[in-house]
TORZA-308363 format. One line per field, with one value per residue (C-alpha): residue number from 1; residue in one letter; z, y, x negated. Coordinates in nm, 4 decimals, always signed. Each point is the difference from the previous one (the first is absolute). Example, Ala and Ser with C-alpha at 12.3 -4.5 7.8 and 13.67 -1.06 7.14 Angstrom:
2
pati: 1	2
marfi: a	s
up: +0.7800	-0.0660
north: -0.4500	+0.3440
east: -1.2300	-0.1370
***
This chain:
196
pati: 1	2	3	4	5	6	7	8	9	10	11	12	13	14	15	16	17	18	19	20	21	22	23	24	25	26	27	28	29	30	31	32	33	34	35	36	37	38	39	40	41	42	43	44	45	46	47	48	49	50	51	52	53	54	55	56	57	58	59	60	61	62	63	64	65	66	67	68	69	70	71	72	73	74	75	76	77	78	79	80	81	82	83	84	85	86	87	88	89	90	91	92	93	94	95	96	97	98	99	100	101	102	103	104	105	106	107	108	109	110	111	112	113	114	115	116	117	118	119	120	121	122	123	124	125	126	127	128	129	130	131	132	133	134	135	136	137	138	139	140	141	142	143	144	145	146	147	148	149	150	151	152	153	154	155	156	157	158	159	160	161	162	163	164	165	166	167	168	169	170	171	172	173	174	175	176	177	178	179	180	181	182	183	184	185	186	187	188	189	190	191	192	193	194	195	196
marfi: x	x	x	x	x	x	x	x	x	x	x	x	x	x	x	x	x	x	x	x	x	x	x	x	x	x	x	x	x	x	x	x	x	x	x	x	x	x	x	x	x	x	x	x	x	x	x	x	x	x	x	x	x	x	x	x	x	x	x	x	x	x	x	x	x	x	x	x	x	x	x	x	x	x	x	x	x	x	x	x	x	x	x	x	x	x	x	x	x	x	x	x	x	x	x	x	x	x	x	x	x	x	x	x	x	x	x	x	x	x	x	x	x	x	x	x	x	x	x	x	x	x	x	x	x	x	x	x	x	x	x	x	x	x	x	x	x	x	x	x	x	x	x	x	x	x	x	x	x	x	x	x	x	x	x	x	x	x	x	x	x	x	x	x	x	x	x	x	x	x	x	x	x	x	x	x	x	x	x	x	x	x	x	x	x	x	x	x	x	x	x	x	x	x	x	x
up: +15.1317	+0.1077	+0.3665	+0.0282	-0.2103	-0.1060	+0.2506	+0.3063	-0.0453	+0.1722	-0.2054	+0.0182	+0.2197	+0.2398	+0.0071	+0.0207	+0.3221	+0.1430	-0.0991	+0.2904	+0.1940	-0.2879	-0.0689	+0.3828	-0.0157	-0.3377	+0.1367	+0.3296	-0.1854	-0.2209	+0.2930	+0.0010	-0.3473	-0.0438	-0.0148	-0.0022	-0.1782	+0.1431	-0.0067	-0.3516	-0.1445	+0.1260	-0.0549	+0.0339	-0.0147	-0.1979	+0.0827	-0.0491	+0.2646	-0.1391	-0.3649	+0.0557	+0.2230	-0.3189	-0.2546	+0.1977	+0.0400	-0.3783	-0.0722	+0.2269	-0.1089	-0.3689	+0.0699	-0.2076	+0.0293	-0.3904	+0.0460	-0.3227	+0.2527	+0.3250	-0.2175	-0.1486	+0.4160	+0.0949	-0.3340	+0.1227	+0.3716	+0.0081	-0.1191	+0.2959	+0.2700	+0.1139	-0.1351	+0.3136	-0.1349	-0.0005	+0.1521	-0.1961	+0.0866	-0.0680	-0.0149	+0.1042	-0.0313	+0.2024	-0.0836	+0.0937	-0.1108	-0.3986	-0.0635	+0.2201	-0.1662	-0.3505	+0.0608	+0.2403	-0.2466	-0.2567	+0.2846	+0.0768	-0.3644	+0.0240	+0.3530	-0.0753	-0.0851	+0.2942	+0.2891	+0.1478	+0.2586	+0.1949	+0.1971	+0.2992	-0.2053	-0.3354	-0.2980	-0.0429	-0.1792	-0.2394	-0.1063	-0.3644	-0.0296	-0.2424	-0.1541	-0.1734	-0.1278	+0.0127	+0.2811	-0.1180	-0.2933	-0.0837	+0.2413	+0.2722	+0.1925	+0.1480	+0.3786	-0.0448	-0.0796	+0.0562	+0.0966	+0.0627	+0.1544	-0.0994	+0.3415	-0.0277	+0.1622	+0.2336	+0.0809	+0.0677	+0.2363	+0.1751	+0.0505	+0.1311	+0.2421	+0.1768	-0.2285	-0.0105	-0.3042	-0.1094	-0.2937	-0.1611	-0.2924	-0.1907	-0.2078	-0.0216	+0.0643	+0.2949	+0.2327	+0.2855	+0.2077	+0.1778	+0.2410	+0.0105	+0.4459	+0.0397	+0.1048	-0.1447	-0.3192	-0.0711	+0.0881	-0.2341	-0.2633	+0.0501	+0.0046	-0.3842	-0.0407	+0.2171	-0.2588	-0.1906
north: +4.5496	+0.2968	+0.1469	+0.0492	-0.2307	-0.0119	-0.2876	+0.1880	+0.3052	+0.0082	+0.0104	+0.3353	-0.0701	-0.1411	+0.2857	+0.2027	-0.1447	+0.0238	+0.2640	+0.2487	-0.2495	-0.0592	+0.3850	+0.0313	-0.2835	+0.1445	+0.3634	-0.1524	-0.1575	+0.2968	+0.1767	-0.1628	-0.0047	+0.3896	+0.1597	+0.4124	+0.1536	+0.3141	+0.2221	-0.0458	-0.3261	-0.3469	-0.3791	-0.2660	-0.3401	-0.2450	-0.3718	-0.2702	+0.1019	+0.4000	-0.0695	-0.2755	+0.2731	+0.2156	-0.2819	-0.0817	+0.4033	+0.0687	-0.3151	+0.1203	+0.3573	-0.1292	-0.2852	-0.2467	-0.3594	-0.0468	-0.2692	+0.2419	+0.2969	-0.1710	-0.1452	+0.3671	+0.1604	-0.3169	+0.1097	+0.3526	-0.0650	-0.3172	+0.1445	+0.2649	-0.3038	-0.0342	-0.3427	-0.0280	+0.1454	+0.3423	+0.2862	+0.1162	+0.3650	+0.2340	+0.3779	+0.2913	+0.3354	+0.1906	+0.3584	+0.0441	+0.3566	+0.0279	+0.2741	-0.1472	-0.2943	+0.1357	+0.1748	-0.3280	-0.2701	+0.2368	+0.0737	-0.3539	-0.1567	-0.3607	-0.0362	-0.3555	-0.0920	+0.1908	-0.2165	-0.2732	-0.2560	-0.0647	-0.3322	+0.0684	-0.1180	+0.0368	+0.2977	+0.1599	-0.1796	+0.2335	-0.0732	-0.1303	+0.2315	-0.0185	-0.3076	-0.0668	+0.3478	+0.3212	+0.2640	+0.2855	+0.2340	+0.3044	+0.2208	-0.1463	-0.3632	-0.2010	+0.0505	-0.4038	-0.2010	-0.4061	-0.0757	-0.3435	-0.0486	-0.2672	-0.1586	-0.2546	-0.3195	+0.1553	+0.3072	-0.2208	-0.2255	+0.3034	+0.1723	-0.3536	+0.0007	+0.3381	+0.2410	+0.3591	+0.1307	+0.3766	+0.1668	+0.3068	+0.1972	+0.2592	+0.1802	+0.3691	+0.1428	-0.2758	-0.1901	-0.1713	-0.2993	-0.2343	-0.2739	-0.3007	-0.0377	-0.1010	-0.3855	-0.0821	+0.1984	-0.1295	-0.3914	+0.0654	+0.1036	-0.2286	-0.2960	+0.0024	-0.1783	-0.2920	-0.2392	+0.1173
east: -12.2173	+0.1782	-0.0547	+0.3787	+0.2481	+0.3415	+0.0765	-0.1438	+0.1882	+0.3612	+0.3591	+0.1282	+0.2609	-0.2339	-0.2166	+0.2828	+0.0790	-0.3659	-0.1209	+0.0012	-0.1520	-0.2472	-0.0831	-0.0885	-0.2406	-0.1700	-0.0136	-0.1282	-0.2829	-0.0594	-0.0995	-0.3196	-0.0883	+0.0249	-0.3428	+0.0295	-0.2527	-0.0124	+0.3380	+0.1038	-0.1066	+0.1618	-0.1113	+0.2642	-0.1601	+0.2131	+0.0606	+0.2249	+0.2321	+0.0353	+0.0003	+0.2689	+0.2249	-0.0723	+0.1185	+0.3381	+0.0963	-0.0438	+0.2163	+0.2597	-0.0387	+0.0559	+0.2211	-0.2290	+0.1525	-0.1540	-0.2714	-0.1694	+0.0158	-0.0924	-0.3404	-0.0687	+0.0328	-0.2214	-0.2491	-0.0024	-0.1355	-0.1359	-0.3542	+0.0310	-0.0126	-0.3875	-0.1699	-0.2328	-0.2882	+0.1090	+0.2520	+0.2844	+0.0978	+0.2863	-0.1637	+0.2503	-0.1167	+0.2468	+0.0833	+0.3387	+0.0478	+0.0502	-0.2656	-0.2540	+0.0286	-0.0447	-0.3093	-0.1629	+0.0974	-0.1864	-0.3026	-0.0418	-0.0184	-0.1801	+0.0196	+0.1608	-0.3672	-0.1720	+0.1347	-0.1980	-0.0124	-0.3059	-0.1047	-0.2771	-0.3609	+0.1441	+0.0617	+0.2903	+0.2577	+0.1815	+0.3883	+0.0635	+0.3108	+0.2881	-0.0593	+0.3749	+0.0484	-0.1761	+0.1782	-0.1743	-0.0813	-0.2047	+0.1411	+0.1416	-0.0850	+0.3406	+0.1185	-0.0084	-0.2229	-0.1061	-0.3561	-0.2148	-0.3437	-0.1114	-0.2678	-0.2701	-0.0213	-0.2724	+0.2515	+0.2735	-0.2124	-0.0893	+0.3600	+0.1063	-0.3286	+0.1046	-0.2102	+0.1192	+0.2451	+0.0000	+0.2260	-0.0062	-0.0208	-0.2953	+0.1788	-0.1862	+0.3517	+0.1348	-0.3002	+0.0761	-0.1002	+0.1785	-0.1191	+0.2489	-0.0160	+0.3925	-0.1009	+0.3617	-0.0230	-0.3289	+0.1123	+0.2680	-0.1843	-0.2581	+0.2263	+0.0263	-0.3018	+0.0559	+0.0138	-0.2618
***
């Protein structure tokens, strides 16, 4: 069963008519599921709620009304929604000057697999990174990328408990840590294991 279905997804002209309203609720709620990972690295932590704002602008963007092209969007970013077991993350590496970024995005090859999540009495969790195409090549990793960390049971019990959440990343050329104290961030976060 798909997290987000044709049926739940509003008509064009509907969203058309919402969708200020809607895009200040999403961005709101963003807000909380951002994670910086020291200056230049960002984690945006998918749900239901962001990947379903991402759905409805590319079928505006593209006009789809197709039911073929509505099903290949819903394809696309269905598997980026979390299943309750783990956190889905979109990975920015943000260079916004054009030379900077050419020589970082060379510097910082296979960070994708370098970032972790960490749950107070546990190991490090590290991102599985990538996992519908490959974003990088021999000489260069992507400024994108789209991780999950996958949690035990035991982790999950404990995030939902109150135990402490860091992030970060140990890559020999980018290390930082990052402990998840933002009550709201963290509730947010930790709400997508509720039902599991």
């Amino acid at each position: 069963m798909p997290a987000i279905s044709r049926e739940t997804l509003m008509p064009l002209e509907l969203y058309a008519r919402t969708r200020k309203d809607f895009r200040a609720k999403v961005i709101a709620h963003k807000k909380n599921r951002t994670v910086a990972l020291g200056s230049d690295v960002t984690l945006i932590f998918e749900d239901e709620l962001t990947i379903r704002y991402q759905i409805q602008e590319m079928l505006r963007i593209e006009k789809t009304f197709e039911e073929d092209g509505i099903e290949g969007e819903l394809s696309a970013y269905n598997p980026l929604v979390p299943t309750g077991t783990n956190w889905k993350a979109t990975m920015l590496l943000e260079y916004p000057e054009v030379d900077e970024r050419r020589v970082m995005l060379a510097t910082l090859m296979g960070i994708e697999n370098r970032v972790w999540v960490r749950v107070e009495g546990f190991d490090k969790v590290y991102a599985i990174a990538d996992e519908d195409l490959d974003r990088s090549n021999d000489e260069k990793t992507s400024s994108v990328h789209f991780l999950r960390f996958e949690l035990s049971g035991d982790m999950r019990a404990m995030l939902r408990a109150g135990g402490g959440l860091a992030m970060g990343i140990n890559h020999p050329n980018y290390s930082v840590t990052v402990g998840i104290t933002d009550p709201e961030k963290k509730a947010s976060l930790v709400r997508d294991f509720q039902a599991h």
